[in-house]
C-alpha positions in Angstrom: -17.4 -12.2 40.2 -17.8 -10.7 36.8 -17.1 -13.6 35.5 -19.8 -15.4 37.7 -22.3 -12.5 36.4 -21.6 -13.0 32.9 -21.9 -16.3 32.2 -25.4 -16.5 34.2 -26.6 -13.9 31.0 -25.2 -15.4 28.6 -26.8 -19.5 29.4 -29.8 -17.2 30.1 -30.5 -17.3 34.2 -30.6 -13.5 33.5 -32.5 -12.4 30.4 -32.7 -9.3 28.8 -34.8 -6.9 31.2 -34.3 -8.8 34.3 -32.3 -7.1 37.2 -29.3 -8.2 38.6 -28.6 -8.6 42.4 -28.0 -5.5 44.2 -24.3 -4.8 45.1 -25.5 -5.6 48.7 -27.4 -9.1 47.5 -24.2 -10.1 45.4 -21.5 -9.3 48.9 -24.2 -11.4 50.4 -24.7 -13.9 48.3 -21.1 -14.7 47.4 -18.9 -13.5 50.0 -16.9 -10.6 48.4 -16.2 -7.0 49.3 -18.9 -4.2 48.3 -16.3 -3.3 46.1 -15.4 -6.3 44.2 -19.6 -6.3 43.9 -18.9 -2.9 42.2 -16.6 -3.2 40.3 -17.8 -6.7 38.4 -21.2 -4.5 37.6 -19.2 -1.7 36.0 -17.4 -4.2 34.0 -20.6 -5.8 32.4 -21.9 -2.1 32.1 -18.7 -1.4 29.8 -19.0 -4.5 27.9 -22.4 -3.3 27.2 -24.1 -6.5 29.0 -26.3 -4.3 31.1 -27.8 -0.9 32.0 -28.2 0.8 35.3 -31.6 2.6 35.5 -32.2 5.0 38.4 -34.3 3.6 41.2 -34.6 -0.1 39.2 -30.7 -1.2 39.2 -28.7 -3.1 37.0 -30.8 -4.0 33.9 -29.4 -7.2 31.5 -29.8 -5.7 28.0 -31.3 -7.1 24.8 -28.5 -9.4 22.9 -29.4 -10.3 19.9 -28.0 -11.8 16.6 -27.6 -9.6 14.0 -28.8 -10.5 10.5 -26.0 -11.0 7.6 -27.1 -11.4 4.2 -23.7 -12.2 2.2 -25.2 -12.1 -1.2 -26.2 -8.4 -0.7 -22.5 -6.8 -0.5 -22.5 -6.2 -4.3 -25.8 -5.4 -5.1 -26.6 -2.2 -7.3 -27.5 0.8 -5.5 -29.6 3.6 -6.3 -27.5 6.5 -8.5 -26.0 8.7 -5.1 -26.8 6.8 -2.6 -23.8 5.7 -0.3 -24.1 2.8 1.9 -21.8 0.5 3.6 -22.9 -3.5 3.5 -22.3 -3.7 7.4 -22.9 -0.8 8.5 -26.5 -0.4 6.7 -27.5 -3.9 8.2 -26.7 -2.8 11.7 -28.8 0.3 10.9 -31.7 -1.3 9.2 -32.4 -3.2 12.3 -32.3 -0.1 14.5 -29.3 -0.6 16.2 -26.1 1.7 16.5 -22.8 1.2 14.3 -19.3 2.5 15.0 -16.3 1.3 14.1 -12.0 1.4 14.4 -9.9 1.7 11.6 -6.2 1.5 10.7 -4.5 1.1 7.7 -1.3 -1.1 6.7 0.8 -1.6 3.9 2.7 -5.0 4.3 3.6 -8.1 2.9 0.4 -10.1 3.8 0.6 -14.1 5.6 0.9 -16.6 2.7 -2.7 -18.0 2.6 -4.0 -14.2 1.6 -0.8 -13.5 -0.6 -2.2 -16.6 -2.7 -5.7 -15.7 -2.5 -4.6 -12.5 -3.7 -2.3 -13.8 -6.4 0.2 -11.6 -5.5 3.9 -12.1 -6.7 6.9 -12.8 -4.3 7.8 -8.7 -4.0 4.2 -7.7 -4.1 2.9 -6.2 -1.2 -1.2 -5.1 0.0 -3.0 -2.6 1.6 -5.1 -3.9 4.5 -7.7 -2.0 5.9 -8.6 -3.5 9.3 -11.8 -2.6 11.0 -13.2 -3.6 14.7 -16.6 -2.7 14.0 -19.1 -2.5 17.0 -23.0 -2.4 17.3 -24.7 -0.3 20.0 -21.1 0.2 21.8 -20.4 -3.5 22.0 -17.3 -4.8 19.8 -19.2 -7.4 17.2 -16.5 -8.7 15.1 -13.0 -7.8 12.8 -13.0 -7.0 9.4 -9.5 -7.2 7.5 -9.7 -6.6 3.9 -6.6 -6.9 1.8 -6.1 -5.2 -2.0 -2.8 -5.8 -4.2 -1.2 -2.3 -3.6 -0.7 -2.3 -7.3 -4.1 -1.6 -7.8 -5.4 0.7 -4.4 -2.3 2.7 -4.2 -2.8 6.8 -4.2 -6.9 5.6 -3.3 -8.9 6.4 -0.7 -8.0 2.5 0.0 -5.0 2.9 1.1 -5.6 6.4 3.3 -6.6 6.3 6.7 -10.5 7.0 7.3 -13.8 5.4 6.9 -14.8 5.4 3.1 -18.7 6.2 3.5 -20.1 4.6 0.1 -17.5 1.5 0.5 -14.5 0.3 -0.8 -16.1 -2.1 -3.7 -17.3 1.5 -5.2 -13.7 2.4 -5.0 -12.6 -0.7 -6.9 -15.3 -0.1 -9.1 -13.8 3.3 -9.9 -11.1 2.1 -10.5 -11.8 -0.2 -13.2 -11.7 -3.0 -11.2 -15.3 -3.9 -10.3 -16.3 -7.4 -8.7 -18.5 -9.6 -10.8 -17.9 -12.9 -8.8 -16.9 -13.6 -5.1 -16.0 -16.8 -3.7 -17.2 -17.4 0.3 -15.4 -19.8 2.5 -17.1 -19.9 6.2 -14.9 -22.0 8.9 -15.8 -22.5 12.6 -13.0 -22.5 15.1 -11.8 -21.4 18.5 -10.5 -17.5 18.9 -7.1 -16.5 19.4 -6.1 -14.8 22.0 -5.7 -11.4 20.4 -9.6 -12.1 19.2 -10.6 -12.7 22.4 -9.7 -9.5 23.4 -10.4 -7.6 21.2 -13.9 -8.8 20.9 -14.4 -9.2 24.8 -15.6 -12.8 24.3 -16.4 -15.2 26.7 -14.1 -18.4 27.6 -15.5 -21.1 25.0 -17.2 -18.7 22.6 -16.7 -19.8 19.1 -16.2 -17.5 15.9 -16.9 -17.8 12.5 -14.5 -17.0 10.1 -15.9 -15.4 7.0 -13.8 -15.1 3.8 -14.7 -13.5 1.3 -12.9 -13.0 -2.4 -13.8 -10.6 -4.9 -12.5 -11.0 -8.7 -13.1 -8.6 -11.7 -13.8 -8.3 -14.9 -10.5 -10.4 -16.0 -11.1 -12.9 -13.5 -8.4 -11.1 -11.3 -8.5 -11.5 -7.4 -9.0 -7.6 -6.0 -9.8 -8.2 -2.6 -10.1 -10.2 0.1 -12.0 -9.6 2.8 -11.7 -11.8 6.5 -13.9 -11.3 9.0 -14.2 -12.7 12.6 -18.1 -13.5 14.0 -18.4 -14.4 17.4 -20.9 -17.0 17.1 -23.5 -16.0 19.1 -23.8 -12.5 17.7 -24.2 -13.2 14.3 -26.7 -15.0 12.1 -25.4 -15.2 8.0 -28.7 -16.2 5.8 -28.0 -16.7 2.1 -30.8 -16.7 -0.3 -30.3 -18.4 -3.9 -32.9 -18.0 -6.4 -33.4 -21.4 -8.2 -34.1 -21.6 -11.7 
């Protein structure tokens, strides 16, 4: 039944304000119990697919894609102020931002170890984030550092780091004067999937993003999983 429910907002026979089918209408209409009825609308209410507003019913909310400008991440920002690339983007379009963190020392998957240059006893401090916009989980962030660098940091301590962790590198001595971007499209895992509560057949976008300093030396990487139709990533290049 939820499933039913869902897909009809996502392809758009229920937009954003419309009302869904009473409990009644939907027992009616597809031959299930009141409470299976029920219980499909509280799932779409915790997945943050609709609203219930007295006297009105079960309201499909707004969905849309938020706007991700790359390029910005490392621009300069005003003496004191503290802002978070993601998090300010969600905010600047009005929207609410929380996230989940947890931190891991390990010995990272080979792709990132390489990306990170790091030698065969080296390890990394990943800080993973699910990061969600008005209560809806929007997409994974996973950003690795060589331990060698972030260790005894507020990097590698559990807790969101306000002004960012690229101020933190930049602290110590290690600020990022070039990134590299690779963007893939591909099918979720399962883990994905459930973490981000997608839909069967919803593509992500996998974002990668590494940072080198001064010496040309990788600091981080960054990968971050976009459901598809939640995100938009604009890029503007100046041309000379």
């Amino acid at each position: 039944m939820a499933a039913i429910l869902r897909q009809a907002i996502y392809s758009g026979v229920y937009r954003p304000g419309d009302v869904l089918p009473t409990e009644e209408k939907l027992q009616e209409q597809y031959g299930v119990s009141r409470n299976t009825a029920r219980n499909a609308l509280t799932m779409l209410l915790n997945e943050g697919l609709i609203t219930r507003t007295p006297r009105i019913g079960s309201v499909v909310r707004e969905r849309r894609a938020l706007l991700i400008h790359p390029q910005r991440e490392l621009e300069p920002q005003p003496e004191g102020e503290i802002r978070e690339a993601f998090a300010t983007a969600v905010q600047a379009e009005g929207r609410g931002f929380s996230q989940d963190i947890t931190i891991q020392i390990l010995r990272p998957e080979d792709e990132i170890a390489s990306r990170l240059e790091l030698g065969d006893e080296e390890f990394a401090v990943v800080r993973r984030r699910l990061r969600f916009v008005d209560g809806q989980p929007y997409n994974t962030n996973d950003s690795y550092f060589p331990e060698r660098i972030v260790a005894g940091s507020e990097i590698a301590r559990p807790g969101d780091i306000r002004r960012g962790a690229n101020r933190v590198l930049e602290e110590l001595g290690h600020k990022q004067v070039r990134v590299v971007d690779d963007i893939q499209g591909r099918m979720p895992t399962h883990l994905e999937s459930e973490q981000l509560k997608l839909d069967v057949g919803t593509p992500v976008l996998v974002y990668t993003r590494v940072g080198f300093d001064a010496g040309d030396t990788p600091v981080r990487v960054a990968v971050s999983v976009f459901p598809a139709d939640k995100h938009l990533i604009r890029y503007e290049l100046g041309l000379s």
